[in-house]
N, C-alpha and C positions, 0 to 999 in steps of 0.2 A: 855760687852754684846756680849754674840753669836749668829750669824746668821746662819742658815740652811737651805743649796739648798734643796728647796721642789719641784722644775718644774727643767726641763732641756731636753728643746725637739727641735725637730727639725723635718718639715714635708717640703719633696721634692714636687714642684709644679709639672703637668703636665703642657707642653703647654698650653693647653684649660686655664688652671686656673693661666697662668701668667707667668709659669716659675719660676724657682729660690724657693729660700728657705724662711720658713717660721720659727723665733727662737725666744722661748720666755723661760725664766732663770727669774726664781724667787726666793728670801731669805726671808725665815720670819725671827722673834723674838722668845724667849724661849713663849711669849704669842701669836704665831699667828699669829702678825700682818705682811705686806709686807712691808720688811725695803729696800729691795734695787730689783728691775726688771731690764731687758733689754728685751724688744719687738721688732724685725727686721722684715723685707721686703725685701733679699738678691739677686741681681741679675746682676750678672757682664756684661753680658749682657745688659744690660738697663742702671748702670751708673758703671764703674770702679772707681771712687774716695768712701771713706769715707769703705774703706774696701767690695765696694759692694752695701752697705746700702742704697737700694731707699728711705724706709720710716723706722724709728724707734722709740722708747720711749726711755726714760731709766733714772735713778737718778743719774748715776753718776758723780763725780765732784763737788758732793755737791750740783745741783740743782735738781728740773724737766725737761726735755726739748724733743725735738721733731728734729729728722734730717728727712730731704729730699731734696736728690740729693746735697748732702753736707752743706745745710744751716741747722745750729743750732738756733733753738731758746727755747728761754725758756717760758714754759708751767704753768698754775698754776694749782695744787693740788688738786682734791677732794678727789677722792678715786682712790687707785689700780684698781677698777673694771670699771671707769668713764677711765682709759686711757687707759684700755684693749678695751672698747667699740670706742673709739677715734683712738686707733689702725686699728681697724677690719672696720671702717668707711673709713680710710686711703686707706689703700693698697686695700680693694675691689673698692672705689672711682679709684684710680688711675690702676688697671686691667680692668679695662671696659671701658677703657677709649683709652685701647689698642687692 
C-alpha cells in the first residue's frame, strides 16, 4: 500500500497569535483516505523538550496520540477531521491563555 503527502505546510505565528509555528503533514491512501498525520503547535520558546512541540496529533508509532509539553497520551479515533478540530481547540485553548 502507498501513501501520498497530500498537505505539507507550515504557517509562522505572529506574536499577537502565539508565536512559533503552526505544521500539519498529511498521507492518504491510493483511496483518499488519511493513513498517517502529524498536527504541531511549535514553540521553543514556550517549551524546549519534545522537539518544540507544545501541543500536537499524530499516528505514529502505531497509535493515536496527543503530545503537550512532552506528555504523550493516547487518543481514541474518530475521524482525521474530529482530531484536526481537537487540534485547533488545543493550541487556540492554550494561546489565550497567554
Amino acid at each position: 500500500m502507498s501513501e501520498i503527502k497530500v498537505s505539507d505546510d507550515s504557517w509562522s505565528l505572529s506574536t499577537k497569535n502565539g508565536n512559533g509555528v503552526l505544521r500539519r503533514e498529511v498521507w492518504v491512501d491510493e483511496r483518499g483516505r488519511v493513513v498517517r498525520y502529524n498536527l504541531a503547535y511549535v514553540n521553543h520558546g514556550v517549551f524546549q523538550g519534545d522537539n518544540g512541540r507544545v501541543v500536537g496529533y499524530d499516528n505514529a508509532h502505531g497509535f493515536h496520540h496527543r503530545h503537550f509539553m512532552g506528555v504523550i497520551e493516547p487518543v481514541k479515533f474518530k475521524s482525521f477531521e474530529d482530531i484536526e478540530e481537537r487540534f485547533q481547540a488545543d493550541w487556540v485553548a492554550f494561546r489565550s491563555k497567554k
